[in-house]
N, C-alpha and C positions, 0 to 999 in steps of 0.2 A: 546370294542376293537377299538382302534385309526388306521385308515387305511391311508397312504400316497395319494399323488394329483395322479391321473393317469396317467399313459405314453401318452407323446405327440408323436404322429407319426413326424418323423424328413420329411421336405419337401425341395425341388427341383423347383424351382422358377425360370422361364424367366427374368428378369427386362429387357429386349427390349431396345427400346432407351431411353434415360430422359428422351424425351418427352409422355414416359408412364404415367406421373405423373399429366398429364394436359391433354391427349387428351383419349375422349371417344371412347375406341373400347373396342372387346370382351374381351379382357387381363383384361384391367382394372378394368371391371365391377365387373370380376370373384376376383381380389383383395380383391376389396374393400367388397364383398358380402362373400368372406372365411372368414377373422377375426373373423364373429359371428358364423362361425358354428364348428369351433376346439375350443377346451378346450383353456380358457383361460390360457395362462401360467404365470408361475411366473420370466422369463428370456429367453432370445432368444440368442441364439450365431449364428453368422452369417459368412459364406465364400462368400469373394466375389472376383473376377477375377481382378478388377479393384486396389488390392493390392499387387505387385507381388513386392517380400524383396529376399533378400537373408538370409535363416533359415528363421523358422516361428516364426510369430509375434503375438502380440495378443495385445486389445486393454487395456490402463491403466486406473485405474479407473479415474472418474469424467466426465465431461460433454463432450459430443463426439460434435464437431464441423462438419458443415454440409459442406462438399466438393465439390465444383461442378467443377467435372473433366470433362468439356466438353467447347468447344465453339462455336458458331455460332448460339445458340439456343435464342426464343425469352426472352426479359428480364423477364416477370414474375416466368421461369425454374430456376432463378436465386435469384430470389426474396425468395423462396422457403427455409425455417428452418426446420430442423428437429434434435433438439438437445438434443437426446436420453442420459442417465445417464448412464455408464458403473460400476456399482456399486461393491464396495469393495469387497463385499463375493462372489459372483458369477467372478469376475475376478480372486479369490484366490482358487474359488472350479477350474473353468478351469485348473489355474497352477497346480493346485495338480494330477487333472488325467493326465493330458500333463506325468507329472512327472514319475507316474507309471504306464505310458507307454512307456514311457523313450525316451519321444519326447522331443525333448530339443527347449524353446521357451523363448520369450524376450518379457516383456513388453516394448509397444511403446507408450509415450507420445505425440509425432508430428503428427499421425493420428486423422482421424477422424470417420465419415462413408459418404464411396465416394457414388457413385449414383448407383451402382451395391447394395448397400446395402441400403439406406434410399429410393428412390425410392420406392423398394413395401415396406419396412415397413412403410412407409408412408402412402400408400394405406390398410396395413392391419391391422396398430394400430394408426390412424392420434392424438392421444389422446395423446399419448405418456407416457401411463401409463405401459412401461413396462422395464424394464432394460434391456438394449444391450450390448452384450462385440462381436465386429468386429475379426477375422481371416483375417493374410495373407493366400496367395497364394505363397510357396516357389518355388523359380526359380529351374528348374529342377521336379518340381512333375510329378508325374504318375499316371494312377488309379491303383496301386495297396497304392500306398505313401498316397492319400486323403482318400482311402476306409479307411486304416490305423488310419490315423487323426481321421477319423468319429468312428472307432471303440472302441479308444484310451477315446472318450469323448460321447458315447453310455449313461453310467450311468444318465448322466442329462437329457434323456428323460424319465426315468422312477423316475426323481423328478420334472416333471411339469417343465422343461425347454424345450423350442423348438430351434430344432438344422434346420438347412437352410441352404443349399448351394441354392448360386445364382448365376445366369449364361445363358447360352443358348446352345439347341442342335441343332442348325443351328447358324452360325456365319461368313460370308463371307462379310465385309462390302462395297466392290467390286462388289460385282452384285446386293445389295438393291435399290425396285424399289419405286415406289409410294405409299402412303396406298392404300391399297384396290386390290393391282395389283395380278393379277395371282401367284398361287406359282407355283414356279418352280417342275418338276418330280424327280428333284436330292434332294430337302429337304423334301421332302414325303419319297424319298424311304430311303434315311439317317434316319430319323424319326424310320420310319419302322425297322431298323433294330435295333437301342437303343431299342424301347417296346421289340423287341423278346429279346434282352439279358436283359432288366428287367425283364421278364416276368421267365425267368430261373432263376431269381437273387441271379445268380454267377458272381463273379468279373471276373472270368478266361473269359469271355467270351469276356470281354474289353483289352486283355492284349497285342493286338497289334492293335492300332487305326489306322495304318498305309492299313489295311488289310480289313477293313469298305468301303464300298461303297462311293468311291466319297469322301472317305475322307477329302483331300487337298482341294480340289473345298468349300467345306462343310464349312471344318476349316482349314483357310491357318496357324494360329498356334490353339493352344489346349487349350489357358486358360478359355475359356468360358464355355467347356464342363465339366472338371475336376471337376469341384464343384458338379457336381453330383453324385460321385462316395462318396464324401463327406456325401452325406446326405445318400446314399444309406449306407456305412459304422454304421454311426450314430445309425439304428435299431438296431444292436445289434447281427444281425443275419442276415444268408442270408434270405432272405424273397421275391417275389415277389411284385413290385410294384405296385402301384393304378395312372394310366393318370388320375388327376383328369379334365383337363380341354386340352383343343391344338385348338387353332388359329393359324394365321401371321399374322405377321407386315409388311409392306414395304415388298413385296412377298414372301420373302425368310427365312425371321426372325423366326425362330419355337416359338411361347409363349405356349412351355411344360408344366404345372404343374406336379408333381409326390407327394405322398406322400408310406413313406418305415413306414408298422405297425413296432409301437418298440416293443422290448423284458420288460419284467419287470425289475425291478430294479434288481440287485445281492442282 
């Protein structure tokens, strides 16, 4: 009896600032030390914050060029390739579940993957033996709209595709201090209150982020957070989440890891 690749548990990823990509702290190490211990997969689809379209996009096949949506950083951040393959089938399996679920999406040729996405995969597959198909982030999303997304495209974690949302659950780039600096008691207890609603992992729990601790202070807008409702989505089922890892960055930066177990395949 011929049995399928296993379900990849779909993960929830800090990417922090680029310069997670060069500089050694506990995020990073935890990156670079996860790739060998999840199942290798056979495609990665990725959300990431730092692509925000109007309707959602998705990436077109062939060679994703390396974005570096930042400035002020030192030249080697820059130097930095990461020219992941967005390969024909796995862009056309995307469209097809997009399809019946009756998410209506566009391939985009003029993207790439910005630093919210090659960043840690960078760190998690430097090899780059794995094919990438990149997600926007449509203007106007919600978590119940990405949980949606995530559920929409569920099936490709139980054929050895890893589903990703990237992002952060602290995001105030207004009060980031030094490395190493104190964190503040508003992103602990922010922190604190995401695990208790993963921890019930029901989306209803997320359905007014307005009503969260500290909210605005936390996230003066919401795109860095949402991608986690993505990945949360993505299992397949409500499931309680696994923290696999939490540090900061610069005091206030939360570097969450989560991974959501998937459902098997339909």
């Amino acid at each position: 009896m011929t049995t399928g690749p296993d379900p990849i548990s779909p993960l929830f990823l800090a990417h922090g600032s680029p310069m997670l990509a060069l500089t050694d702290i506990p995020a990073q190490r935890f990156l670079k030390d996860l790739g060998g211990k999840i199942p290798a997969p056979k495609g990665i689809v990725i959300l990431s914050p730092h692509w925000e379209t109007d309707g959602q996009k998705v990436s077109a096949p062939g060679t994703l060029k390396t974005i570096h949506d930042f400035y002020g950083f030192p030249k080697p951040l820059y130097d930095i390739d990461y020219p992941a393959e967005a390969s024909a089938g796995l862009v056309g399996h995307v469209a097809e579940l997009l399809q019946t679920a009756e998410i209506e999406a566009e391939e985009d040729p003029s993207w790439g993957l910005d630093h919210g996405a090659w960043v840690p995969l960078s760190l998690l597959y430097p090899d780059l033996s794995v094919p990438v198909v990149e997600l926007s982030l449509p203007h106007g999303s919600t978590p119940e709209s990405l949980h949606a997304l995530g559920r929409g495209l569920a099936p490709l974690a139980g054929q050895g595709i890893l589903l990703i949302g990237s992002g952060s659950t602290t995001h105030n780039l207004r009060e980031i201090a030094s490395e190493g600096a104190p964190v503040p008691p508003w992103a602990k207890t922010f922190d604190a209150w995401i695990d208790e609603g993963l921890r019930q992992g029901k989306i209803s729990w997320f359905a007014d982020l307005d009503e969260a601790p500290d909210f605005r202070r936390v996230h003066p807008t919401e795109e860095h957070l949402l991608p986690l409702f993505f990945a949360m989505g993505a299992a397949g089922r409500d499931v309680p989440a696994k923290l696999l890892h939490r540090s900061y960055s610069h005091g206030s930066i939360s570097m969450s890891y989560y991974s959501f177990p998937a459902a098997e395949a339909a």
